[in-house]
Phi, psi and omega in degrees: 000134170207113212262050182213031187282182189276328186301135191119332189193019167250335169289116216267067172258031143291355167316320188264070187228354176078162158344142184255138176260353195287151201242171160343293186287320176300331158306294181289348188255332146341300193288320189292339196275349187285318168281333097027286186297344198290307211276349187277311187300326143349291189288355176288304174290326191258008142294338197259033172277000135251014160311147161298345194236012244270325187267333170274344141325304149299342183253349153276337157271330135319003146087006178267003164276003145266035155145140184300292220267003162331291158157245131249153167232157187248203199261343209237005177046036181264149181269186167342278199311305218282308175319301186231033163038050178229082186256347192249065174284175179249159183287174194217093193059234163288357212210350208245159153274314197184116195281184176284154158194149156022279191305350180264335187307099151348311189267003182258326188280308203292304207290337190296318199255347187287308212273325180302338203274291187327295190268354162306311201285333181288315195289346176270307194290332174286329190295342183253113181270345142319337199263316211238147180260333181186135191343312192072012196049340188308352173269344180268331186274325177302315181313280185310317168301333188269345176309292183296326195263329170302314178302317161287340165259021147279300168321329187297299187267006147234058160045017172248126203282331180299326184292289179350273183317249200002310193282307192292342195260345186261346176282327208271346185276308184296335190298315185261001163269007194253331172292333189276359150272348181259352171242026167300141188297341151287348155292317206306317180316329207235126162282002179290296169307340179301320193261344182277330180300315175279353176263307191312326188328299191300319186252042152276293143308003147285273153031285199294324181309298170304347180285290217295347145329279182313320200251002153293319187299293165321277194266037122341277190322313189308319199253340144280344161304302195299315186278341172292338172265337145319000000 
């Protein structure tokens, strides 16, 4: 089971969605409501942190196991709109409510916001600068995995899974240059990182779960292309 599949939401059929008509104001407030989900799937995540199941948990309350681009749903089953009272969006050529972007992507929300946790918690403990003798780069590497993992669910979402897997696996590379930074013997010394080290651990490793999800599923996708052309 996986509520981070590809079906659902690597097929661009927002294309027929027509001209976007929305102005300068209409862009910002589309974007502040993209983050509002970013921060809700954040809260989400962080009530489930002991769970075992803790990310497809979180992505069932975000309503994305009936469908990616369904919208969230709460317990009380009212969606998005009803939730940040932008039910009176406006239509966007013939057909669409509201378009697609980026900003929508399930593995783009998870990754987005597991790294937003990740560097909040770094960026508070690097700021006393008593506490950390040196950076330790984890704040650079933590930057390039996420980076490396946005590029790939760009790919994703113009459909090419090779590129995809590629991006996703130099994100799964940095991923493991930032544990390999975190048992350097001056982390490991100082207990302050000892303990920013014991929260990251799970989500980091959610991280890789959901990369490595992803990139089975493209080449699935890969190879079933190859025996349909065959």
């Amino acid at each position: 089971m996986s509520d981070f599949e590809s079906e659902g939401f690597f097929e661009n059929e927002w294309d027929e969605c027509g001209d976007l008509a929305w102005n300068e104001f209409d862009w910002e407030r589309y974007l502040r409501e993209q983050d509002d989900t970013l921060h809700r799937y954040l809260a989400h995540y962080e009530r489930l942190k002991g769970h075992p199941e803790r990310i497809d948990e979180a992505a069932r309350l975000m309503g994305w196991d009936d469908g990616a681009r369904g919208g969230e749903t709460d317990g009380a089953g009212d969606n998005r709109d009803a939730e940040s009272g932008s039910g009176d969006a406006q239509p966007i050529g013939d057909n669409c409510i509201e378009p697609y972007t980026l900003h929508q992507n399930p593995v783009f929300i998870a990754t987005k916001a597991i790294y937003l946790s990740l560097k909040r918690a770094w960026e508070r403990l690097a700021g006393e600068g008593d506490k950390i003798p040196q950076p330790l780069a984890l704040h650079t590497s933590l930057h390039r995995g996420e980076e490396h993992a946005v590029l790939g669910v760009q790919a994703l979402d113009l459909g090419d899974f090779a590129l995809a897997v590629s991006l996703f696996k130099r994100a799964l590379q940095e991923l493991n240059h930032t544990l390999a930074l975190s048992d350097d013997p001056a982390a490991v010394a100082n207990r302050f990182l000892t303990g920013w080290k014991e929260d990251a651990l799970p989500r980091l490793f959610d991280l890789r779960e959901i990369w490595l999800r992803v990139i089975n599923e493209c080449r699935e996708e890969l190879e079933r292309r190859v025996d349909e052309e065959g």
